[in-house]
C-alpha positions in Angstrom: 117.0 276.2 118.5 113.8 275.6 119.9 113.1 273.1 116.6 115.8 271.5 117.6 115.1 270.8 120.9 111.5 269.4 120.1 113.3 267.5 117.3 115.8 265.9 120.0 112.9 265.5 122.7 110.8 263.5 119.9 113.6 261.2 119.2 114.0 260.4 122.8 110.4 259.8 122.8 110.7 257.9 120.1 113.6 255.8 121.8 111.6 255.1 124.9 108.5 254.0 123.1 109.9 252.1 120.7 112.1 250.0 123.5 109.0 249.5 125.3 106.6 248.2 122.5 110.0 245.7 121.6 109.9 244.7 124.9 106.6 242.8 124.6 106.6 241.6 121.1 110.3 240.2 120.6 112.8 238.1 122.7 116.4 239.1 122.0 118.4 235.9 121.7 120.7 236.2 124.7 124.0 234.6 125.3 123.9 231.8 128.1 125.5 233.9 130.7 122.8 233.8 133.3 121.1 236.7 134.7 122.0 240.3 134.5 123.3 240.9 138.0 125.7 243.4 139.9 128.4 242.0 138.8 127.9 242.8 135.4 126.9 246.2 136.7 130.5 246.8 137.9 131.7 245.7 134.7 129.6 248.2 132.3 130.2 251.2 134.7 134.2 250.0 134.4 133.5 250.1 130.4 132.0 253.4 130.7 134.4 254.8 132.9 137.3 253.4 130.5 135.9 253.9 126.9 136.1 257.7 126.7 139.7 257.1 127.7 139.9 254.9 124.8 138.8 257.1 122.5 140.8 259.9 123.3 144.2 257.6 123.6 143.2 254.8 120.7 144.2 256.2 116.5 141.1 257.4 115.0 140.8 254.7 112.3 140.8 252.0 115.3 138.0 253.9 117.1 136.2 253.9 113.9 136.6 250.0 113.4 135.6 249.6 117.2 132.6 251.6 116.6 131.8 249.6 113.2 131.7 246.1 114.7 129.8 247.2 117.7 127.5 249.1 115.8 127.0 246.4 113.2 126.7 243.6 116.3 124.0 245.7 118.0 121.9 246.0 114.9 122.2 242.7 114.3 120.7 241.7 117.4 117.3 243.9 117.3 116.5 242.5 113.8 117.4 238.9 114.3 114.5 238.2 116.2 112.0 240.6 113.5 113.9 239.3 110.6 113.7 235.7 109.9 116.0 235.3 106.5 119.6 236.0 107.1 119.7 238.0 104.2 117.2 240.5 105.1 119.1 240.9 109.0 122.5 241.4 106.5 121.0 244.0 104.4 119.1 246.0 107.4 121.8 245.9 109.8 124.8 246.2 107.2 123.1 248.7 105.6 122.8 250.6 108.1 126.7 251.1 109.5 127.3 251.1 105.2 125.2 254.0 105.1 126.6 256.0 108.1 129.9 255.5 106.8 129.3 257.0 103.3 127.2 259.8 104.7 130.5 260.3 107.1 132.7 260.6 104.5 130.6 262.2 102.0 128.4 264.8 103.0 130.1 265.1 106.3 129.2 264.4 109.5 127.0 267.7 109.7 125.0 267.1 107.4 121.8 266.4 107.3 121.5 263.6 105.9 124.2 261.8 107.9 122.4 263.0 111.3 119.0 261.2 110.1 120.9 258.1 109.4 123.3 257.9 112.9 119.6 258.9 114.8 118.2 255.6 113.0 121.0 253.9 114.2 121.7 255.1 117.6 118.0 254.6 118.0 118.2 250.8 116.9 121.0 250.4 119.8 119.4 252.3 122.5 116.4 249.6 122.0 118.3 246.5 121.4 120.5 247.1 124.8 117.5 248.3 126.5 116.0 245.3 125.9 119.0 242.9 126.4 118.9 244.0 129.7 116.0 243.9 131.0 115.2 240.4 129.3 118.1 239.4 130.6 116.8 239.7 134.0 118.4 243.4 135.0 116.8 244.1 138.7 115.4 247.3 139.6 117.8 247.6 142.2 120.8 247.0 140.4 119.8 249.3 138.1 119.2 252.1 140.2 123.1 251.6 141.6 124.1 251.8 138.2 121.6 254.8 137.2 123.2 257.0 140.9 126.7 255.6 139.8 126.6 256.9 136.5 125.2 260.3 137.5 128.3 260.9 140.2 130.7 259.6 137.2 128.8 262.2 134.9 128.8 264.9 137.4 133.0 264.5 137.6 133.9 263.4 134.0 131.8 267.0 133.0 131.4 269.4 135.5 135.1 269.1 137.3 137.0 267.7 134.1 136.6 268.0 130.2 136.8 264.3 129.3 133.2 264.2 128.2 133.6 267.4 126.1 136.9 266.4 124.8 135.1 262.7 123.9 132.4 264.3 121.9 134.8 266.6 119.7 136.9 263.7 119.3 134.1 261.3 118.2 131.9 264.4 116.6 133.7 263.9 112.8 133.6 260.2 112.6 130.9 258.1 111.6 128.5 256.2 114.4 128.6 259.7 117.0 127.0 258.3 120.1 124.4 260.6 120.3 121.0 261.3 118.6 121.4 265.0 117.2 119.5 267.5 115.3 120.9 270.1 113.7 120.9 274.1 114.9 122.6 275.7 112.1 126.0 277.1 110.9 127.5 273.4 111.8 126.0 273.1 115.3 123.8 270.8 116.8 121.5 269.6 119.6 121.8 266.5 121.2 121.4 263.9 123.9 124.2 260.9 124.4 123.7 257.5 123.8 123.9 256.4 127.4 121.6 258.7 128.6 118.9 257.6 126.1 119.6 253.8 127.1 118.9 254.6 130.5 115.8 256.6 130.1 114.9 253.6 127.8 116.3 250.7 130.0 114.7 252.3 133.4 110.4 252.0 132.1 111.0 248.1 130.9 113.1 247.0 134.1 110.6 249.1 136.3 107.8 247.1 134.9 109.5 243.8 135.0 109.8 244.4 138.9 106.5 246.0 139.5 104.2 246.2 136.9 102.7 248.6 134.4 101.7 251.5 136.1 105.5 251.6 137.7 107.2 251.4 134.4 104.7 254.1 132.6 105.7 256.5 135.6 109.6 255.9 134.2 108.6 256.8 131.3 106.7 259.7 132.5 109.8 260.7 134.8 112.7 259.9 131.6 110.8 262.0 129.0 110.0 265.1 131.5 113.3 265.0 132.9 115.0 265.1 128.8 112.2 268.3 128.4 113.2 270.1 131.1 117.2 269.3 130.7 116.8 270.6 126.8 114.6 273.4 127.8 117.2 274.8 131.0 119.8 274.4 128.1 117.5 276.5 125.7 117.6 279.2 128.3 121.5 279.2 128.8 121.1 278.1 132.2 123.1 275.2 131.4 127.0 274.6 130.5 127.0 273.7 126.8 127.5 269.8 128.2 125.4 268.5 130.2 123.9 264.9 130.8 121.2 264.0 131.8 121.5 261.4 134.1 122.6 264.0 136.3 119.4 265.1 137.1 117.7 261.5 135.6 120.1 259.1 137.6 119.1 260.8 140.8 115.3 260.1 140.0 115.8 256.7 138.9 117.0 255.8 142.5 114.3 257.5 144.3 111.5 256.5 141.6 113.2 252.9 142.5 112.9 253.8 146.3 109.4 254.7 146.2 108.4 251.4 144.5 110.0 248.9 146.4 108.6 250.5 149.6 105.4 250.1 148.0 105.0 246.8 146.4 107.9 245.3 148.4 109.9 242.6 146.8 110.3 243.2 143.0 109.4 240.1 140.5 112.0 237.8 138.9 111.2 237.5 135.1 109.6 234.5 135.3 107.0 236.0 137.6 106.7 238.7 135.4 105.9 236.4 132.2 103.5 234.4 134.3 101.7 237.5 135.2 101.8 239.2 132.5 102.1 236.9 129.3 103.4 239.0 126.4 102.2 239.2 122.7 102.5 235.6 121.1 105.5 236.7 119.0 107.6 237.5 122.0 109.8 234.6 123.8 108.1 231.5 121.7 110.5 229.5 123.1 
């Protein structure tokens, strides 16, 4: 178990980091829709208030296709910019679902195998959305309302009702699980979800976007304490068997948010961030 939670903890880590060394090398190509604002806010929390019903309502080979084009679409966003040739963009990205599919329906989901692949992939995700985010102009502010609305959604959908237990049985035998795992033994697993890692990821880029370095290393900081501590509470049994994180991380976000903007007073548009702090020359050529 202990393995298991270090295993878990490192791919978090490596979630985090990875987002934020992305985040000044590459520009995602974003779709002309302006700037990531509240309103958009409204409409993921609706989206992650409705998809679990989705998935427990929806056939299982229709959730399965859902999660294949999304999956696929996501993947294909983080490489496009790395990639340059179609073909190699095709072959990383459709690889990838390929090979969680097979793994799925060969060794099982379970398996070994199959977990290293869906962590790959979850981790892929958790740094392209990260980063279409907060290049797409996310504010610190608006991101602590969705980081406190998401922790009060969490807090209901798993400590008053089992839709967030009966979404992860329900998604736990199909190919492109939402979580990054590691296995314990005798078929069970640790894990974290994919919308907690996003935000722990999302919340050190955004952060520094608005205020600089030092505020988005202390996200970092508070994101991969916060995972340790949640995996270690749950080592000792002191917590139910689901339990997200951003109910003790969303919390945090807001005040870490709080602090900040007291401090530095108002945060920078993403302009003012690029002319402060130019990024590496293979990030936002254009």
């Amino acid at each position: 178990m202990i393995a298991a939670n270090v295993a878990v903890w490192t791919l978090a880590a490596g979630a985090v980091g990875a987002s934020w060394l992305y985040f000044r090398r590459w520009a995602l190509t974003r779709p002309p829709l302006g700037t990531v604002n509240l309103g958009d806010v409204a409409f993921t929390l609706a989206c992650i208030v409705t998809l679990p019903l989705l998935y427990l309502w929806l056939p299982g080979w229709l959730v399965g296709t859902l999660l294949a084009i999304t999956t696929l679409s996501a993947l294909w966003f983080v490489v496009e910019p790395i990639a340059t040739v179609p073909l190699a963009r095709w072959c990383v990205a459709g690889g990838l679902v390929a090979a969680d599919v097979l793994l799925a329906w060969g060794p099982g989901t379970t398996s070994t195998s199959f977990l290293l692949v869906n962590d790959a992939v979850m981790l892929l995700i958790v740094v392209g959305v990260s980063n279409l985010w907060a290049q797409g102009g996310l504010r610190a502010r608006d991101l602590a309302v969705l980081a406190g609305a998401i922790a009060l959604y969490d807090l209901v959908a798993t400590g008053f009702l089992p839709l967030t237990t009966n979404m992860i049985e329900r998604l736990a035998g199909m190919p492109f699980l939402p979580m990054a795992v590691w296995p314990v033994g005798a078929g069970q697993w640790a894990g974290i979800g994919l919308g907690d890692l996003l935000m722990a990821a999302v919340g050190p880029l955004v952060m520094r976007k608005a205020f600089g370095r030092a505020a988005g290393l202390a996200a970092i900081a508070i994101a991969l304490v916060t995972i340790a501590s949640v995996l270690l509470l749950a080592r000792w049994d002191a917590l139910p068997e689901t339990f997200p994180t951003m109910i003790v991380l969303g919390p945090l976000m807001v005040l870490h948010h709080v602090l900040w903007s007291r401090r530095s007073g108002a945060e920078r548009t993403w302009t003012r961030y690029l002319a402060e702090e130019p990024v590496l020359p293979l990030a936002h050529s254009s």
